[in-house]
Residue, then its C-alpha position, 0 to 999 in steps of 0.5 A: x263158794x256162795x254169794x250174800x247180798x245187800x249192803x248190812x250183811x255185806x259189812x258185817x261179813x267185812x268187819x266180822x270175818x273178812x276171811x270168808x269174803x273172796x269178792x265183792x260184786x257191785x253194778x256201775x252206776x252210782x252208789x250210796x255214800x255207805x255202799x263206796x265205804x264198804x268198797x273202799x274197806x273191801x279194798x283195804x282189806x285187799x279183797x277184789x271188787x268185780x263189776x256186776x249187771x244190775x239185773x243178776x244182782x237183782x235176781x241172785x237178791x230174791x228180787x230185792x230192789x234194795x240189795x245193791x251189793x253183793x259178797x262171794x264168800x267161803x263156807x265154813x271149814x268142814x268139821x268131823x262128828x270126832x271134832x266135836x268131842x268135849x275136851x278141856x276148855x271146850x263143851x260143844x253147842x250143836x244142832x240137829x235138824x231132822x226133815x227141816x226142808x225150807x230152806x229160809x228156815x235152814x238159813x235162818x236156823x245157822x244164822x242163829x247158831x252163829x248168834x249164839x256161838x253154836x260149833x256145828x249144825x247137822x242135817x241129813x242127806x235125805x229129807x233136808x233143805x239144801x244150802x242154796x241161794x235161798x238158805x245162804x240168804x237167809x243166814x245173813x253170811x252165817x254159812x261163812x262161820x258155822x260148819x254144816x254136816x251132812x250125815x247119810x244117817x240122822x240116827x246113827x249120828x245121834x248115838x255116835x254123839x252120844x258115845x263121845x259125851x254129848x247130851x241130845x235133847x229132843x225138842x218136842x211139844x208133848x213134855x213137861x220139861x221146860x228149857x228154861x228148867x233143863x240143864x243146858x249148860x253141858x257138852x248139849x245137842x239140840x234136835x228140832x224137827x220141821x214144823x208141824x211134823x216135828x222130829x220123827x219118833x225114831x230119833x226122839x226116842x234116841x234123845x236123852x230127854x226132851x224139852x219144851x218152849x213154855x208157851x200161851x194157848x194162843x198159837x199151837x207152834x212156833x216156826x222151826x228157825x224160831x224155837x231154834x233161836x229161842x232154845x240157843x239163846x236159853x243154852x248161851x244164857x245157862x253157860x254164861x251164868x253157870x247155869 
């Protein structure tokens, strides 16, 4: 169980996937006209309303003094490597993390994948951020939709993704091979590693191929959780176009 705070994704996670949501935590006091809509819809939905001290909301927050809401949520339904498998009517869309160890960046990495229909993120046991308060708020309540898969071996699971079909593209700095110029519209892994570091050569040399952001010279990188949201969209955009 996790909590999400402020009042905006608090009614997304309402209106989107009321299933994850177990209880809304308000303080007493009086609240905004939009904060009693979504208690009311809350209710309606037949999810419980608890009293919460002003202060923990404050501080579970990040000291945000205008989250006045929170949510108890469910985390996704775990899901297998074999699950993953492409089938009739099904061409996953996944991203692995390789040593992405803030944890904002990690939220904010699921938070897209959710944007943009991905089936699962992975990361490893050893040297990834933890799905803490810090990354579940960062992910605006997306840790509700899209499972996340911790695995004891980033390599091993590279091969076994490929065994089952699945083309892994390495996102790397040091390739001519422009996304936009990729073909993502396929059974398609997304491997990204932490900024500067980049994804260790173990696991790029696994990769199928590996890809590129087309960029200026004006700034060497882009934050991880950036590049994730751009190479997801640029796979969303290829499938619904037909690539």
């Amino acid at each position: 169980m996790s909590r999400v705070y402020g009042t905006n994704t608090v009614g997304d996670l309402l209106r989107n996937t009321p299933h994850a949501v177990t209880a809304l935590l308000v303080p007493k006091g009086t609240l905004t006209p939009g904060d009693q809509a979504i208690i009311a819809e809350a209710e309606g939905l037949g999810i419980s309303v608890r009293d919460m001290p002003r202060d923990m909301l404050k501080k579970g927050s990040g000291g945000r003094g205008g989250a006045r809401i929170a949510a108890e949520i469910r985390l996704a339904s775990p899901v297998s490597i074999e699950s993953l498998q492409p089938r009739d009517g099904f061409q996953p869309l996944i991203v692995l993390l390789d040593s992405v160890t803030d944890p904002h960046n990690f939220g904010a990495i699921i938070r897209s994948a959710a944007f943009f229909g991905a089936d699962a993120v992975i990361v490893g046991r050893d040297r990834s951020a933890p799905l803490n308060d810090a990354a579940v708020r960062a992910s605006a309540g997306a840790v509700a939709t899209v499972p996340v898969l911790r695995v004891a071996n980033l390599a091993r699971t590279v091969k076994e993704l490929k065994s089952l079909g699945i083309w892994v593209y390495a996102a790397t700095a040091d390739t001519d091979l422009q996304a936009t110029k990729a073909d993502l519209d396929r059974a398609l892994c997304l491997v990204l590693g932490a900024e500067g570091k980049g994804i260790r050569p173990r696991i790029a040399e696994l990769a199928d191929e590996s890809i590129s952001i087309g960029r200026s010279d004006a700034v060497a990188s882009l934050n991880v959780s950036v590049s994730a949201g751009i190479l997801l969209g640029e796979a969303r955009r290829q499938a619904s176009n037909g690539h």
